[in-house]
N, C-alpha and C positions, 0 to 999 in steps of 0.2 A: 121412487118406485111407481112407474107411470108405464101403460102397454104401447109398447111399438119405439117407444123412446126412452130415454135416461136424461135425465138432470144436466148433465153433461152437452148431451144432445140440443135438450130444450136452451141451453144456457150459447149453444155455439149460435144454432138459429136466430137466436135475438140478435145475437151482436156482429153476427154476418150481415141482415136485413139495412136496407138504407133506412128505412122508416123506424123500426125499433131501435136501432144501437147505442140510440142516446139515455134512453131509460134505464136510470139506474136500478143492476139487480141486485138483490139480497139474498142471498143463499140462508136459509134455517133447517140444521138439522138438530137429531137428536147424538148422532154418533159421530164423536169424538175422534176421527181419524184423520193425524195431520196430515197424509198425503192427500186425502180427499180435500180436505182444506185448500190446501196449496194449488189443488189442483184447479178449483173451482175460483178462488181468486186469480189464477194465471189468466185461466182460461175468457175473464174480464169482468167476473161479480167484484161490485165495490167492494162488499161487506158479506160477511160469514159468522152467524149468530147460533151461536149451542141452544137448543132449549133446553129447559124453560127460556126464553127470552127474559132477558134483566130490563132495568128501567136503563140503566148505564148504556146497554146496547142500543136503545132509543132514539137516545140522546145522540149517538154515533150519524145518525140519519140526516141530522139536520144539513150536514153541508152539502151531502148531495143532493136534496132538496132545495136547498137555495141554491147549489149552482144550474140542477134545470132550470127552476123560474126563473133564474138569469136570463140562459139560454133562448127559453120560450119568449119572452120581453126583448129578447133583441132581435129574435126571426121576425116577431109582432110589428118591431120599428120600421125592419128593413121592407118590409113587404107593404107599409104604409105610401 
């Protein structure tokens, strides 16, 4: 619920941009609608968490957290 855009919107932006598209999104709502869902992972969020956010869901994060830093450690190299 954002003016002038939607979630959807915000979510297409990132992942169209040469500079954002790498940044993993996480989608957190409160509303439970698997279309929405589906939709928002298609659309290129890694992950899509119900709140309350659990610790479980957390934990989910980690690997695409290490695979940026990956990522970022090897632009880091190559531009050395």
């Amino acid at each position: 619920c954002m003016p002038g855009m939607t979630g959807y919107d915000l979510l297409r932006k990132i992942k169209e941009s040469n500079s954002l598209k790498d940044i993993p999104v996480v989608i957190m709502s409160s509303e439970n609608v698997p279309s929405r869902i589906n939709r928002c992972l298609e659309e290129g969020a890694e992950e899509f968490f119900l709140k309350p956010v659990q610790q479980s869901d957390v934990n989910k994060l980690k690997p695409h957290l290490l695979k940026t830093k990956v990522k970022n450690v090897g632009e880091q190299t190559n531009n050395i």
